[in-house]
N, C-alpha and C positions, 0 to 999 in steps of 0.2 A: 580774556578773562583769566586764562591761568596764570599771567604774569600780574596782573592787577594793573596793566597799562592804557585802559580805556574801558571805555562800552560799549559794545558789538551791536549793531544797529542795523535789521533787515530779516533774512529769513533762515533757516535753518541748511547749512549747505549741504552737497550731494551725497559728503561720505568716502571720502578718499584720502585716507592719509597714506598709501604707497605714493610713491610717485611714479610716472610710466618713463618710458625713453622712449623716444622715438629718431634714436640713430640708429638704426636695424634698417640699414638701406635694401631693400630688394633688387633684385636683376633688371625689374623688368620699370624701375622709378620710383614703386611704390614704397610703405616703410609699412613693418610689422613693430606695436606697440608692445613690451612689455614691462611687467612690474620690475623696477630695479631699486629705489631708493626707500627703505623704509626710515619712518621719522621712532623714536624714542625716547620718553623719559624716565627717569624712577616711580613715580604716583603712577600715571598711566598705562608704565608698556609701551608696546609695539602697536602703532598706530595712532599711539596717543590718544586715545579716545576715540579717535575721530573717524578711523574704517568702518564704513558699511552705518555708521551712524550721522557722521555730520557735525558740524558745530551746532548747538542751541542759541539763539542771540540773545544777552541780557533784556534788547526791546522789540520787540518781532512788529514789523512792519514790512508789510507787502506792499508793491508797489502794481495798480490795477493798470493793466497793458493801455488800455484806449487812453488814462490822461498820461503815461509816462511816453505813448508816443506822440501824443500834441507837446512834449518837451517839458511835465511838471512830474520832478521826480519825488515819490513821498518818503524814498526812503534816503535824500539826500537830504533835502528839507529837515526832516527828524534828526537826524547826525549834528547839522548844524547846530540847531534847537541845543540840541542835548550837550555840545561842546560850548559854545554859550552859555548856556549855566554852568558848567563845571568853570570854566572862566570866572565868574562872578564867583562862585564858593570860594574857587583856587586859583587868585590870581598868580601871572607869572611873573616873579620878581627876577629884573634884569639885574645884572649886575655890572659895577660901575665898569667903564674904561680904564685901561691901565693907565699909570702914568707913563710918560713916555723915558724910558732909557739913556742915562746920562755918556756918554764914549767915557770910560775910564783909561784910554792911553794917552 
């Protein structure tokens, strides 16, 4: 949404715009996670909006466990749906093939 590059289709995410590491190898195999990469813009700030908040989706669609484990996903389905019509609004014009390159030596 902030770049105006599509429409976010599904549910509101966890809220995590740090990012974690998890190269912090311990002694003993394990790894200790911590926050290291934070994201920023000029509108937003640090976190971008999105610590502790989450993204909003322009179409909120849950997806109910019992039919997305018999394998029908509603919030794939919706996505498509919705990039299908934006297709038909906004077709993509190809553009031609070059012509091919004549050797000038």
């Amino acid at each position: 949404s902030e770049l105006g590059l599509g429409r976010l289709v599904g549910t509101r995410t966890w809220g995590g715009g740090i990012w974690l590491s998890s190269d912090n190898r311990l002694v003993d195999g394990g790894i200790a996670s911590a926050p290291e990469i934070g994201t920023f813009n000029d509108r937003l700030g640090w976190g971008m909006g999105i610590e502790q908040q989450g993204v909003v989706p322009d179409i909120e669609v849950d997806n109910n466990p019992r039919t997305a484990y018999s394998g029908h996903d509603e919030q794939l389905e919706r996505a498509i749906a919705e990039l299908a019509e934006w297709l038909e609004e906004e077709p993509v014009i190809h553009p031609r093939p070059l012509e091919p390159k004549h050797d000038e030596q």
